[in-house]
C-alpha positions as CSV (number, residue, x, y, z in Angstrom):
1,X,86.7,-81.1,32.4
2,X,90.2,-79.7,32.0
3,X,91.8,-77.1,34.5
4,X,93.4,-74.1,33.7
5,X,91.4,-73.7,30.2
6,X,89.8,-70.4,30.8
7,X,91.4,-66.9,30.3
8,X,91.5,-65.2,33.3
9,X,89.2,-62.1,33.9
10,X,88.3,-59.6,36.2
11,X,85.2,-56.9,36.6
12,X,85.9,-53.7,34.7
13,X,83.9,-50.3,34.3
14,X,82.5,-49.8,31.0
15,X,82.4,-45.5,30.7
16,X,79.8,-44.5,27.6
17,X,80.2,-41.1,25.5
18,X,77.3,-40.3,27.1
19,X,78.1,-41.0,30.4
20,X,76.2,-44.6,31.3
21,X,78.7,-46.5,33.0
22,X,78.4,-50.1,34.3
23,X,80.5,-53.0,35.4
24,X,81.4,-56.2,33.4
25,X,83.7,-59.0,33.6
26,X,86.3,-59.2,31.1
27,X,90.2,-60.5,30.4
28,X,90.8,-56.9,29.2
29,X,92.0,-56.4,32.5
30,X,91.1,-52.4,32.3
31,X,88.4,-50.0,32.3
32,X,87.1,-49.2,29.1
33,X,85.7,-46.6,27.3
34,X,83.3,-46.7,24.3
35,X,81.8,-44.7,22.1
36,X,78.0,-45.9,21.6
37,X,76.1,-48.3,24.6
38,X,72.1,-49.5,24.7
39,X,71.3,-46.0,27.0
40,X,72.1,-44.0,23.8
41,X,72.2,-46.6,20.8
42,X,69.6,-45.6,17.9
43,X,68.2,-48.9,18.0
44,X,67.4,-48.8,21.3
45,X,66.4,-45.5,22.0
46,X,64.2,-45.4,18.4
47,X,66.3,-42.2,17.8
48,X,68.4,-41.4,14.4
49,X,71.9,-39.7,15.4
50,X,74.0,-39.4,12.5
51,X,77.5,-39.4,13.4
52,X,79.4,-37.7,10.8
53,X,83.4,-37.6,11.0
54,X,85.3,-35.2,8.9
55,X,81.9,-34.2,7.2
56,X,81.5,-37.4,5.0
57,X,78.3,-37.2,5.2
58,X,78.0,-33.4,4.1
59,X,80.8,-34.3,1.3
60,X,78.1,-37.4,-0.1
61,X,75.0,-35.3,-0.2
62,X,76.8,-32.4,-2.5
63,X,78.8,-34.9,-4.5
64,X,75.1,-36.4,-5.5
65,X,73.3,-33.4,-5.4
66,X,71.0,-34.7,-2.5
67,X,68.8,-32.0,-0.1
68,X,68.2,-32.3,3.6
């Protein structure tokens, strides 16, 4: 096997919107920070969260005349 091949990486904190936070190994080679993780993911947690940005969603329903 060659030498040398792989990136380099390092462990890194992971920080969720929600506030989970756990270590991983990446080539990032800084924390990050993310939005959605599998403590507070819908599909995980069997919960519907609707994130609406700038009211999109809102904007849909009255352009189609849909109800809540």
């Amino acid at each position: 096997m060659k030498s040398n091949t792989h990136p380099n990486s390092k462990e890194v904190t992971v920080t969720c919107s929600c506030g989970n936070a756990f270590v991983t190994r990446t080539t990032a080679m800084r924390d990050l920070s993310i939005d959605v993780c599998s403590q507070c993911h819908p599909f995980y947690t069997g919960k519907q969260k609707v994130v609406d940005t700038a009211g999109r969603v809102d904007k849909f329903r009255q352009k189609y005349g849909l109800k809540r």
